[in-house]
Structure formats: C-alpha cells, structure tokens
LOMI-800190 format. One record per atom (N, C-alpha, C, O, CB): x, y, z. Coordinates in pm, whole numbers, plus 32768, in hexadecimal, padded with zeros to 4 digits. Glycine has a CB too. Layout:
BEGIN
XYZ;...
This chain:
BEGIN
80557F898000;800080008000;8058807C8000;80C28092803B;7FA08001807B;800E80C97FAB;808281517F96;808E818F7FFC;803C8166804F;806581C37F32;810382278044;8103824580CE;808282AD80BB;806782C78045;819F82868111;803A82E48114;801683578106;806283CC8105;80C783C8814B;7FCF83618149;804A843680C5;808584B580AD;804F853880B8;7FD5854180AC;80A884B28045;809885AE80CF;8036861880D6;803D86448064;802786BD805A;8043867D8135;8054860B8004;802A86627F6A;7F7A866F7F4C;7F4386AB7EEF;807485F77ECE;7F4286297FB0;7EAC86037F76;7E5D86857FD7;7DEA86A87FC0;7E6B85377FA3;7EA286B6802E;7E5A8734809A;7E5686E48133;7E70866D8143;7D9087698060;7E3C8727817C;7E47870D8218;7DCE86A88205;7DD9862F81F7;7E2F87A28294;7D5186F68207;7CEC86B78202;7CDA864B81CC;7CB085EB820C;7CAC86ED81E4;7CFE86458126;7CDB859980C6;7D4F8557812E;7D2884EB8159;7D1585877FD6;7DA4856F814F;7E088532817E;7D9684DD81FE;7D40848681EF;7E9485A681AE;7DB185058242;7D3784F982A4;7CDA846B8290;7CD583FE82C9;7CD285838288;7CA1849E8234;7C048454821E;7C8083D681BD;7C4E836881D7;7B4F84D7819D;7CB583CB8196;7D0A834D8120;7D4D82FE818E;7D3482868194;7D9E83958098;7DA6833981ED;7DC082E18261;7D72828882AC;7D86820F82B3;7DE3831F82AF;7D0F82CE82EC;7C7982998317;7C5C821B82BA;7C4881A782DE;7BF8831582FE;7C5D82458255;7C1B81BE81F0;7C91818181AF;7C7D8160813A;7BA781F08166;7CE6817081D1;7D85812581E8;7D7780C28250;7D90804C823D;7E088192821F;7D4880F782D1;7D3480BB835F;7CDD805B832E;7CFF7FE58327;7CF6811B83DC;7C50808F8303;7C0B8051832E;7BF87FA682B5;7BC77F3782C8;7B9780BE834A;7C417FEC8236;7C3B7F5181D0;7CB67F1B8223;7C7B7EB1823B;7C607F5D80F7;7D1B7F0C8258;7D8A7EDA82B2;7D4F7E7A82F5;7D6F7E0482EA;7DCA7F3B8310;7CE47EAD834D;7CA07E6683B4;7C497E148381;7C657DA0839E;7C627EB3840D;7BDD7E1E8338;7B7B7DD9830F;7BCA7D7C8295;7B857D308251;7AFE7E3D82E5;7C8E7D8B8275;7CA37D1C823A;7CDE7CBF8269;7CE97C598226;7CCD7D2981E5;7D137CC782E8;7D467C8B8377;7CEF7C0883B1;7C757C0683A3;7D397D0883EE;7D247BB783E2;7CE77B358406;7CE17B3384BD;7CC67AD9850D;7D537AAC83BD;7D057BBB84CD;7CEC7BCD8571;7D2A7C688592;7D317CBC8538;7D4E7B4385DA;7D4F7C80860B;7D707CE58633;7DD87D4185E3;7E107CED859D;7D8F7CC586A1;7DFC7D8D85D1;7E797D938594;7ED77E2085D7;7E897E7F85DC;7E597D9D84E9;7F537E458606;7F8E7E8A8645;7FB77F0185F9;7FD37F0B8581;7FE47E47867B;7FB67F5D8659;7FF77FE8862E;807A7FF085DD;8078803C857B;8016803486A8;80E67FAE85F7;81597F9B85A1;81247F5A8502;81507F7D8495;81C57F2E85F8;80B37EEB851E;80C47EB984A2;80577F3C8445;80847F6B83DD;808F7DFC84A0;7FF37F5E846A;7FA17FCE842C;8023803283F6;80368044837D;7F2C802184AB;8060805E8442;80CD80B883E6;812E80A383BC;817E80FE83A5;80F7810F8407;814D800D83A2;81A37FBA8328;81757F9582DF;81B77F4B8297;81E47F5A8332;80C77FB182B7;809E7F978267;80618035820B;8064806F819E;80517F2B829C;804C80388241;800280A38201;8096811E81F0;80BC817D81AC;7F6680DB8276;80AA80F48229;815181608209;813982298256;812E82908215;8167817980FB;8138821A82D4;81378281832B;81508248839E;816081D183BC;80C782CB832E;815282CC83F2;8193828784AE;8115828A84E6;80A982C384D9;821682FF852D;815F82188541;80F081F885B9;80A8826485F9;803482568621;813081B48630;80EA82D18603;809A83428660;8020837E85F3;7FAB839E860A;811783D7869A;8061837D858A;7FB583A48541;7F66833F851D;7F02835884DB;7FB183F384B2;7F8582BB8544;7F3D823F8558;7EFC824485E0;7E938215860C;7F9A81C4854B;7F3C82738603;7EF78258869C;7E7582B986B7;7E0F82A986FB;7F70827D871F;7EA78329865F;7E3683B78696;7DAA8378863D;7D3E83708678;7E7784928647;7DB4835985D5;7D60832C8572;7D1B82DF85CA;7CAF830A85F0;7D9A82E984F6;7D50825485FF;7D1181EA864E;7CC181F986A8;7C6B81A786C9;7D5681A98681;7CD9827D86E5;7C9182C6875D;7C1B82EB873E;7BB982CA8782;7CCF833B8790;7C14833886CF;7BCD8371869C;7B5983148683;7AEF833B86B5;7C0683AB8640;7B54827C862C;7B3082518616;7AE981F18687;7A7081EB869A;7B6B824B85CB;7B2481C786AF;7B0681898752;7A9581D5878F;7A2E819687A8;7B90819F87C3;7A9B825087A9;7A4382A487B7;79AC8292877E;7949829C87C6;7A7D8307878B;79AB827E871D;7932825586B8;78F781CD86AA;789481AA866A;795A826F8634;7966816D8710;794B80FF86D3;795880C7867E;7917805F8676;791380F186CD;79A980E6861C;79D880CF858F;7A4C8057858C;7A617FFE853A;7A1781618552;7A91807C860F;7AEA8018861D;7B0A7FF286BD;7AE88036871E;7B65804385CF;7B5B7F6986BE;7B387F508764;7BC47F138769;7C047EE1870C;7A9F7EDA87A0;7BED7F288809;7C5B7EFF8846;7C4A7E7488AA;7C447E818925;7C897F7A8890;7C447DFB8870;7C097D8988E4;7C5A7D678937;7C3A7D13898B;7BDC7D0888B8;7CCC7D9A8934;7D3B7D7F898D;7D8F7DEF89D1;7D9C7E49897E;7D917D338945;7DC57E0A8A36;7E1D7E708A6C;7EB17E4D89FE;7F277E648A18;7E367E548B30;7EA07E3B89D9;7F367E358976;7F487E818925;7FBF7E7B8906;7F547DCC8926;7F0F7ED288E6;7EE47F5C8881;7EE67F0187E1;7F2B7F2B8783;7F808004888B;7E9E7E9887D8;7E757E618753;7DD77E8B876E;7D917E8F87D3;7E9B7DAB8735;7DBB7EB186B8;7D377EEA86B5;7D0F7E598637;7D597E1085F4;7D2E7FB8867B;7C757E618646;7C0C7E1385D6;7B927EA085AB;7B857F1085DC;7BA27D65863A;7B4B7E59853F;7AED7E9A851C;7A707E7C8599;7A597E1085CF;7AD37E718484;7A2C7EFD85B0;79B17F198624;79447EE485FC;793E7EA48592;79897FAC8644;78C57EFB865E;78577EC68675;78087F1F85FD;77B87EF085AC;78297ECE8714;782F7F9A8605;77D2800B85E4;78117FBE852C;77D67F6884EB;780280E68635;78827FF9850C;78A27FC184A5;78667F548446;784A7F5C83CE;78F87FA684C6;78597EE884A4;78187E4F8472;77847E5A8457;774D7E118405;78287DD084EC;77477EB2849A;76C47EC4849A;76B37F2B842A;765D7F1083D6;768D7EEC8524;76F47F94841C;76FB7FF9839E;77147F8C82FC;76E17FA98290;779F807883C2;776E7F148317;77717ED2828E;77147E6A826C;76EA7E4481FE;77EC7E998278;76F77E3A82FB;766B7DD482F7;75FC7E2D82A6;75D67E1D8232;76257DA983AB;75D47E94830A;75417ED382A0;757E7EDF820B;75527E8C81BB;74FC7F9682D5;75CD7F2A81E2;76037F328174;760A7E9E811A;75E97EA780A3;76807F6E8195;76367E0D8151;76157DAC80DE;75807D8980E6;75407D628085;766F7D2380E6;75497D9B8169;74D37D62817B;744C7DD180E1;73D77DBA80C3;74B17D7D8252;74A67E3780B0;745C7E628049;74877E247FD6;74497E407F6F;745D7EE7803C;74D57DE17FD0;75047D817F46;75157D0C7F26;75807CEA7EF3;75617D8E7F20;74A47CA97F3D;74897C227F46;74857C187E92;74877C607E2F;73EE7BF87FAF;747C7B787EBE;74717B1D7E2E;73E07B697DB6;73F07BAA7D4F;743B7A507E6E;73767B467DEB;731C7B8B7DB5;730E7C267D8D;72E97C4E7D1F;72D07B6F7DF8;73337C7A7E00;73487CF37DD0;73AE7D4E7D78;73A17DC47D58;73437D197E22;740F7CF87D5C;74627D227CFF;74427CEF7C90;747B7D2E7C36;74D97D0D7D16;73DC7C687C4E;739C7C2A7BE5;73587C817BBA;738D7CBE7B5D;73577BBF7BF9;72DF7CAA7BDE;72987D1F7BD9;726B7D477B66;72097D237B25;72D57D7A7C06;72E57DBE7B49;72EB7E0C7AC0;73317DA77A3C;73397DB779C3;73557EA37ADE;73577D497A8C;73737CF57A07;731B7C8479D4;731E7C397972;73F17CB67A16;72C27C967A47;72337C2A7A25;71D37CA079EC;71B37C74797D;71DB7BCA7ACF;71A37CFD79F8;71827D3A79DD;71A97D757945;71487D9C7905;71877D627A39;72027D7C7919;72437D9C7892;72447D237830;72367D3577B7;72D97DCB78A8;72577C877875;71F77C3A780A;71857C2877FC;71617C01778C;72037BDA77FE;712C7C397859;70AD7C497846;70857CA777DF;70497C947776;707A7C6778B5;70BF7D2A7820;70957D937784;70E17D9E76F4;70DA7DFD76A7;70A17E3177AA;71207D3976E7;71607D0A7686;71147C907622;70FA7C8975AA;71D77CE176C8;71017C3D768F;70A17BDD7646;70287B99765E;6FE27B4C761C;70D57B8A762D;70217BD476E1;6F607BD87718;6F2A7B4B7764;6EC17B29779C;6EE17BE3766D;6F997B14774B;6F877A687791;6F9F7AB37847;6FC67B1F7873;704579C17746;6F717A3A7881;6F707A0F7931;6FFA7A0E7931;702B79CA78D7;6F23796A7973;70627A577994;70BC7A2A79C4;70CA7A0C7A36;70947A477A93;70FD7A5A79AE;7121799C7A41;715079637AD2;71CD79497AEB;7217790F7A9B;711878EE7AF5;71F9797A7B79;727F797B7B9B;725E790A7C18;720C79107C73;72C57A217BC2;72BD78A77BF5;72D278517C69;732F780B7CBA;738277DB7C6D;72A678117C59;734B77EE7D32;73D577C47D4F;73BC77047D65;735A76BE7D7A;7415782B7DF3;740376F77D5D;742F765F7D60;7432760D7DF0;748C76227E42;74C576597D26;73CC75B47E04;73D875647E61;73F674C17E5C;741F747E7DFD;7374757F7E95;73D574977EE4;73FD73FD7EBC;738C739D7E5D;7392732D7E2C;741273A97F55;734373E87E60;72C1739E7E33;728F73C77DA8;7240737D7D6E;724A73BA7E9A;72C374507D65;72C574A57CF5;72D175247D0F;72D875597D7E;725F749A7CAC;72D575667C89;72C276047C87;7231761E7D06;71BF75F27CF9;728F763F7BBE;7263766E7D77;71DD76B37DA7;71C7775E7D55;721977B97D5C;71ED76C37E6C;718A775F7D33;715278167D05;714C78667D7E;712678487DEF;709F782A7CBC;718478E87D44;719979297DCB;7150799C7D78;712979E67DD2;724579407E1C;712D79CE7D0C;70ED7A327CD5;70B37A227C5B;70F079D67C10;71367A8E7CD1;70477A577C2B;70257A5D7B96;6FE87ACF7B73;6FBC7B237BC1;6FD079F57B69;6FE67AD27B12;6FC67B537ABA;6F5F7B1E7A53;6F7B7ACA79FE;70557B977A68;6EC57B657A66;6E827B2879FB;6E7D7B3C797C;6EAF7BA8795C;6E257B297A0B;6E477AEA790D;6E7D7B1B7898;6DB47B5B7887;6D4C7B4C78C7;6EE17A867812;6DEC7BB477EC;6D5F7C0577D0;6D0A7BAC7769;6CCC7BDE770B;6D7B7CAA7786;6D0D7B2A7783;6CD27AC97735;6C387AD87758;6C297B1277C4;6D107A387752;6BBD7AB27719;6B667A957731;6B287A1E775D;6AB279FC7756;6B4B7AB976F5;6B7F79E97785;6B84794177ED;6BF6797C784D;6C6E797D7833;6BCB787F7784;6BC979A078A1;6C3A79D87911;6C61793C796E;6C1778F479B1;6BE07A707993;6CE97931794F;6D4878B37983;6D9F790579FE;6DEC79657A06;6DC2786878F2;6D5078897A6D;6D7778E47B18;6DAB78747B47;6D71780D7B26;6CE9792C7B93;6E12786C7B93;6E7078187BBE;6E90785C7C52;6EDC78BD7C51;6EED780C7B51;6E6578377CBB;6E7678577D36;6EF578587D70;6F3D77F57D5E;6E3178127D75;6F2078B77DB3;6FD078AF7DF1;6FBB784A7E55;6F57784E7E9C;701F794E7E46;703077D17E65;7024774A7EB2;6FFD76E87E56;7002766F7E6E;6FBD774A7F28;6FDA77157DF7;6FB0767C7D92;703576617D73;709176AF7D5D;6F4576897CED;703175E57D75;70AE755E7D60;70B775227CEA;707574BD7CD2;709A74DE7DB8;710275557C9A;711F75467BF5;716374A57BD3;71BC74857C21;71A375D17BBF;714374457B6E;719773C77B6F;720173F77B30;721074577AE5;716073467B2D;725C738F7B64;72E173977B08;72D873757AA8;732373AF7A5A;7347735E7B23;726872ED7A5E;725A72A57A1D;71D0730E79BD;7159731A79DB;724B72177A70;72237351793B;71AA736D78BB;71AF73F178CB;71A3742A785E;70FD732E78C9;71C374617953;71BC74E0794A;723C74FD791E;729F74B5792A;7191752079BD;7233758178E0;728675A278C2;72FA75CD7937;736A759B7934;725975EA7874;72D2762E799F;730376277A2B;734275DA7A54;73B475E37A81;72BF76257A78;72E675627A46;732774E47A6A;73A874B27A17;741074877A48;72BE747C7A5F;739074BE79A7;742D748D795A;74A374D6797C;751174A57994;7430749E78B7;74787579797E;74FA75CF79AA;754A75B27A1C;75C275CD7A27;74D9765179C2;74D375567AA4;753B75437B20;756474EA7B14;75C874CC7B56;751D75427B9F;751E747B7AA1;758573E07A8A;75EA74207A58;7646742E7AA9;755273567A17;75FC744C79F0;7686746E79A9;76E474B479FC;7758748C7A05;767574C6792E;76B575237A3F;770A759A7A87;772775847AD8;778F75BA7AFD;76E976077AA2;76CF750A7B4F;770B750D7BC7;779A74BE7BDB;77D874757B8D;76A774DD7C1F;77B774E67C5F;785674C17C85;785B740B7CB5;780E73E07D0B;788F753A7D27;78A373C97C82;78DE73657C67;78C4731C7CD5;789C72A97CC0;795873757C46;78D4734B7D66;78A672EA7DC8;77EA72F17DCD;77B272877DE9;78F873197E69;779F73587DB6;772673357DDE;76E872C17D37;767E72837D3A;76C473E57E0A;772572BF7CE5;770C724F7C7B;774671C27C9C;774C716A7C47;774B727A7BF2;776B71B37D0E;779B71227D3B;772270FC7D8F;76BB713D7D9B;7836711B7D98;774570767DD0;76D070127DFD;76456FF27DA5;763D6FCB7D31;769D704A7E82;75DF700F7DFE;754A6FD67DB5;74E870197DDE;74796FE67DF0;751B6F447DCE;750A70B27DF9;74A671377DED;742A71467D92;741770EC7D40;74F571A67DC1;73DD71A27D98;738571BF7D0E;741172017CBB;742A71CB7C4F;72E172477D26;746572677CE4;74BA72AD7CA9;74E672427C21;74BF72437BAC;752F72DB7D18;754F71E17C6D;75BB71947C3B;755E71337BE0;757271187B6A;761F71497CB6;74EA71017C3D;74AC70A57BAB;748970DE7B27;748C70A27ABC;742570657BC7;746471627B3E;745B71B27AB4;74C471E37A4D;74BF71FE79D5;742572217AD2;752971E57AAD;75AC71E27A68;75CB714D7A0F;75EF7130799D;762071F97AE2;75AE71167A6F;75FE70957A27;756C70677989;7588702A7921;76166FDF7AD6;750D708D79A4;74CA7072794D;74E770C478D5;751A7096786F;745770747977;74C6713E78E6;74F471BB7879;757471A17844;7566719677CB;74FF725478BD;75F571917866;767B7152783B;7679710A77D4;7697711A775E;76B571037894;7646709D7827;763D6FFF77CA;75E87011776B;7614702576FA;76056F727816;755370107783;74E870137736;74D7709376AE;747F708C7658;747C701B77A3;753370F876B4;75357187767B;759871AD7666;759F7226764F;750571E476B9;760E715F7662;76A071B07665;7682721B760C;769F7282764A;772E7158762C;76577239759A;767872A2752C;75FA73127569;760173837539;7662725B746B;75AF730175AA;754473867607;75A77392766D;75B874097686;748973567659;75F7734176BA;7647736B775F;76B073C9770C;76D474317741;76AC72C477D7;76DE73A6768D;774E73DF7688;774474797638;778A74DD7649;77A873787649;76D2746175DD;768374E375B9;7672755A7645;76A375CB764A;75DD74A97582;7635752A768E;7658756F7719;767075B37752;76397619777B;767F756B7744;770875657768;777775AF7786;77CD75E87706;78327624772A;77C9755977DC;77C275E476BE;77C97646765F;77B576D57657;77FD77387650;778D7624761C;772A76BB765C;76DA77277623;76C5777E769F;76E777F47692;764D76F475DB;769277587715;766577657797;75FC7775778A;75E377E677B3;769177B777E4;7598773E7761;74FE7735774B;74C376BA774B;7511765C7740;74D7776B76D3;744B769E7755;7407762E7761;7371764B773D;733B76B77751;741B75F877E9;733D75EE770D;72CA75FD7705;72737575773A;72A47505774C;72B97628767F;72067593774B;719A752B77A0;7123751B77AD;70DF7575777B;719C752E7808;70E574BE77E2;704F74AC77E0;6FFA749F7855;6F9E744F7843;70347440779E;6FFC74D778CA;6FCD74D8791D;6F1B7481791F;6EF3742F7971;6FE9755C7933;6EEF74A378D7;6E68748A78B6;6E347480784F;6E8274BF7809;6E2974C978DA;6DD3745477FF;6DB6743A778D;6D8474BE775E;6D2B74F5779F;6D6173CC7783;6DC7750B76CE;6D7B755C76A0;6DCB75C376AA;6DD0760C7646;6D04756376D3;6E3175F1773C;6E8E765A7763;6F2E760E776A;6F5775A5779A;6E56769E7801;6F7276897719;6FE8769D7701;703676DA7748;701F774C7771;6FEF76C376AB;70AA76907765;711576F177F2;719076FB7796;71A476AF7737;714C768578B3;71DC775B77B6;7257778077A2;72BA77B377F8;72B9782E77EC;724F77C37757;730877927844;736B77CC7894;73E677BB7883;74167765783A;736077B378FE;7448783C78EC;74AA783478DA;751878327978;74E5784A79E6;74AD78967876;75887819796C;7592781079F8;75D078BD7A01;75EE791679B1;7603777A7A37;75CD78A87AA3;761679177B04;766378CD7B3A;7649785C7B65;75CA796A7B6E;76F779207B40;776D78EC7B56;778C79487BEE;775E79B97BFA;77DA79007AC8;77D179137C4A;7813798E7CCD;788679927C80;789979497C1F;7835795D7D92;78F37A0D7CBC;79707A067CC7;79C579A37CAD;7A0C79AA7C48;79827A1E7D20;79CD79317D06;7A1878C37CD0;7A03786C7C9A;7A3D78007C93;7A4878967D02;7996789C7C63;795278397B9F;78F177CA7C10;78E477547BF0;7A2077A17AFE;78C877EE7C68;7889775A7C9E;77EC77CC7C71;77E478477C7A;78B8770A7D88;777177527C38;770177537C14;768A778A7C95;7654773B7CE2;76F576CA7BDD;7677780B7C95;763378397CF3;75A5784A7CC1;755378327D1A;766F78AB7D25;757C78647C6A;7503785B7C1C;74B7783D7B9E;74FC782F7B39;74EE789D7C22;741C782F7B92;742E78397AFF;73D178767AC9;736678687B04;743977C97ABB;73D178BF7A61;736679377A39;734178F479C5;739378BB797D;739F79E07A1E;72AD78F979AA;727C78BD7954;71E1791878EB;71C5798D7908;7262783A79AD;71B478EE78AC;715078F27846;70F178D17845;7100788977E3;715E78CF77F7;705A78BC786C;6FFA78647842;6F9078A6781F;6F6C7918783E;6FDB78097899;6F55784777CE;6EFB785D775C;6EB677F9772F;6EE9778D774C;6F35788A76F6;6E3E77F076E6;6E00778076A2;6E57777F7601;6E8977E475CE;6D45779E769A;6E5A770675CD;6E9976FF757B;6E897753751E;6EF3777F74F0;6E9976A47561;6E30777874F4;6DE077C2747E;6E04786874A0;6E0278A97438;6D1E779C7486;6E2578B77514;6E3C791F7532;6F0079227546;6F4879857553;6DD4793A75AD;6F22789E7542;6F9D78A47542;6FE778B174B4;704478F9748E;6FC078397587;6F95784A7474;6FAB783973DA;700C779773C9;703477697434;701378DC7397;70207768737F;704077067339;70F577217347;713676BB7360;6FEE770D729D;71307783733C;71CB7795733C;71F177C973BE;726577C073E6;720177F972CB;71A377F673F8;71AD781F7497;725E781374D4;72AC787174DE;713B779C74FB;7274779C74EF;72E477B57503;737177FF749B;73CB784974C4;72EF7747752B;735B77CD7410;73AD782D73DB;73D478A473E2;744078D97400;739E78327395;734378D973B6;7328798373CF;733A799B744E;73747A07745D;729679BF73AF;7322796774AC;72FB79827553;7372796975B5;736879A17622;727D7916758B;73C4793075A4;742978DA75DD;7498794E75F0;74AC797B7661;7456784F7578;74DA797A758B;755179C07591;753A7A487616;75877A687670;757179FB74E4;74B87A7E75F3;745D7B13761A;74777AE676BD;74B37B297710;73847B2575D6;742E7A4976D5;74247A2A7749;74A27A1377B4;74A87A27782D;73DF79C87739;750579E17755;75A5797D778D;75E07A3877AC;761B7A4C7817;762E78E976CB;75CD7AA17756;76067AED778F;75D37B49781B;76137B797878;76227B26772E;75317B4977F7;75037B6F7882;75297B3478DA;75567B877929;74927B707899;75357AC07909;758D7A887977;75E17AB479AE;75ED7AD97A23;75BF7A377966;76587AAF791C;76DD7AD87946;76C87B537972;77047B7179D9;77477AD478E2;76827BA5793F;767D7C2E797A;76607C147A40;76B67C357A91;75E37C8E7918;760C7BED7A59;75C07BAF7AB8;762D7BA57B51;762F7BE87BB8;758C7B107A6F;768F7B1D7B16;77037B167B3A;77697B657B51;77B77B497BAC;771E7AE17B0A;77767BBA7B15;77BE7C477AF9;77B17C9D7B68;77FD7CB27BC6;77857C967A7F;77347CD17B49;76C97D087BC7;76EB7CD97C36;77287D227C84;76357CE37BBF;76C17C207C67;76D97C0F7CF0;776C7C097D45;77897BEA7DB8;769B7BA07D03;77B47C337CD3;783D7C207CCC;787C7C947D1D;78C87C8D7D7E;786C7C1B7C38;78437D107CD4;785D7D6F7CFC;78087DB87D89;78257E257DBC;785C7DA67C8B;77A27D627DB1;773C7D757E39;77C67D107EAA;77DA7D2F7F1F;765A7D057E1C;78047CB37E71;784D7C717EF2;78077BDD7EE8;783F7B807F22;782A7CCC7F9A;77697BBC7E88;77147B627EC8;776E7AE07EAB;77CE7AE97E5E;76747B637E8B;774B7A627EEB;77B279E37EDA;7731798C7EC4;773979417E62;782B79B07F70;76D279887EFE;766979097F0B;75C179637EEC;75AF79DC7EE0;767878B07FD7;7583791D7EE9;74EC79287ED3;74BE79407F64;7446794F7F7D;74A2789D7E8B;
C-alpha cells in the first residue's frame, strides 16, 4: 500500500488514512497492532494512533485487548450488515429480470439450486394472454426443465457423485444425451419441458469462483416462445446472466 502524503491536503489526507485503517482491518484475520498499521500503510504510529482514537470513539473500531492491537467495531459491522442486507440474490436480478421480460414478454424466473432441484426464488410475469405463474418455493426437476439441465451440467463435481436427484440426472443426461450435455456447456443454455405445451430456457449464474449460484430462465407456452426459441433466445439470455453474475460480483454476493 502506497505511504500517505501531504500532497493530497491536510484534510483528503485525513479522510484516505481513515480508509487505509479501516480496509487494513476488515482485511486482517484478527486484531492487528499499531506497528503493523504503519508498516503497512506507510506512516508512523503516532498518526496511527490519533486516527484509532478517533475511531474507537465511534465505534468504528475496537481494542479487545490491553495490548494496543485494534479490529474492526460493533458500530462498523452493523453499518456493513444493513448495507449488504440491501443487496441480496433477488434484488440485484431485478433490473435484469425485468429487461428480459421487456425484451421478450415471456415469465421470468430466477432460481437457486437445491438438493432436490432448482427452487424459484422470483418471477416476473410474462404479458401473454395465458398468464404462466410459478410460485417462489416451487421445486423445479432436474430431469426435462430446462433449470434443471443447467444445475446437472454446471454443478460442482462432488454434489454429481452418489445417488441424489442431482447426480441421477447427471448421470442420465451424460450418457443418454452426450451431444445436448455437451451443447450445454457450450453454449450455456438449455432448454426444457417442464409441462406439456410450455417451453423453458435458462441460463446459469456463476459466483466469483465460477461455482453455479443460480439460474435465470424463460417461460412460455410453446407457441409464444416460437419454434427456434432457443436459437434466437439463448445467446440474449446466456448474456443476461453473465451480466447477472457480474452484478453479484460486484455486490460481494457468494450464495443464493
């Protein structure tokens, strides 16, 4: 970390130290000491120390020991809690469920992945004149939805072992479909049949370290989807995702 300097003014100086301290601490795996705060951040302990005071004061930061090592505070933790608690899985989907909908007028659904299938955690109705409603908590198969194919393909390597709903769908889709499993993962799209008559299309949501956190999808009756659906529909969709991902990427989110 660069030193601080007074080329920036007393004041920015000030407020850049402060927020020196405080990413230090909140990147720390426990307490961390006055010597090491100003071997890191590159200034002396005494304007480490006045800062700390300051902060302490507010609660911003705390001393759990008589030893003069500081951690991040109560007040602090509670200031970043409300702050993620406004940026969950669903609420960052949102405008991007919302933008395929007015794009292509179908039901969307964003769902996260359980042991049993995709559960839906949101939908968006489409402006069809057969309005297709899918309740948040409904339990998607692995087996024929499209949803369902994205977590056979996408999910991580240990939950496709043993004799799950997960893994049996895997091992069926593999064997029984190699050239659809591998289309897939290809493409990052899927398409499916939930029910007779309606057409699914999804795509996955990826976290940070590529592990499969969701999957955003399409539905429609066939006839409002059309016959090429996934062609036309697929690419539009695989990138809303990624966008999606992007998004929760940049919120911090890791899980559903």
């Amino acid at each position: 970390m660069p030193p601080v300097t007074k080329s920036l003014g007393d004041g920015t100086q000030s407020v850049l130290l402060t927020v020196r301290i405080l990413e230090r601490l909140a990147a720390g795996n426990g307490p961390v000491s006055i010597s090491d705060l100003a071997r890191d951040i590159g200034t002396s302990k005494s304007r480490i120390y006045r800062h700390l005071q300051t902060l302490a004061a507010c609660d911003y930061v705390a001393s759990p020991q008589a030893g003069g090592e500081y951690e991040v505070g109560k007040k602090l933790l509670a200031f970043c809690r409300t702050i993620s608690e406004r940026f969950d899985l669903v609420t960052v989907a949102q405008p991007i469920m919302a933008d395929l909908r007015s794009h292509f007028g179908h039901t969307v659904i964003l769902s996260r992945v359980d042991a049993e299938g995709p559960v839906v955690l949101k939908t968006t109705d489409s402006d069809s004149s057969v309005t297709i409603a899918i309740r948040p908590g409904t339990v998607l198969p692995f087996e024929g939805s499209a949803q369902g194919k994205i977590a056979t393909v996408f999910a991580p390597a240990e939950r496709r072992a043993g004799n799950g709903a997960l893994a049996r769908a895997y091992k069926k889709l593999s064997a029984d479909h190699p050239e659809e499993f591998t289309a897939i993962s290809r493409n990052e799209w899927s398409t499916g049949h939930i029910r007779e008559g309606l057409f699914g299309l999804a795509a996955p949501v990826f976290a940070r370290n590529g592990m499969l956190i969701a999957t955003l999808a399409l539905l429609d009756t066939r006839a409002m989807m059309g016959d090429d659906a996934g062609e036309r529909k697929g690419a539009y969709l695989r990138n809303a995702a990624r966008r999606l991902s992007h998004e929760l990427d940049l919120a911090g989110i890791q899980s559903a």
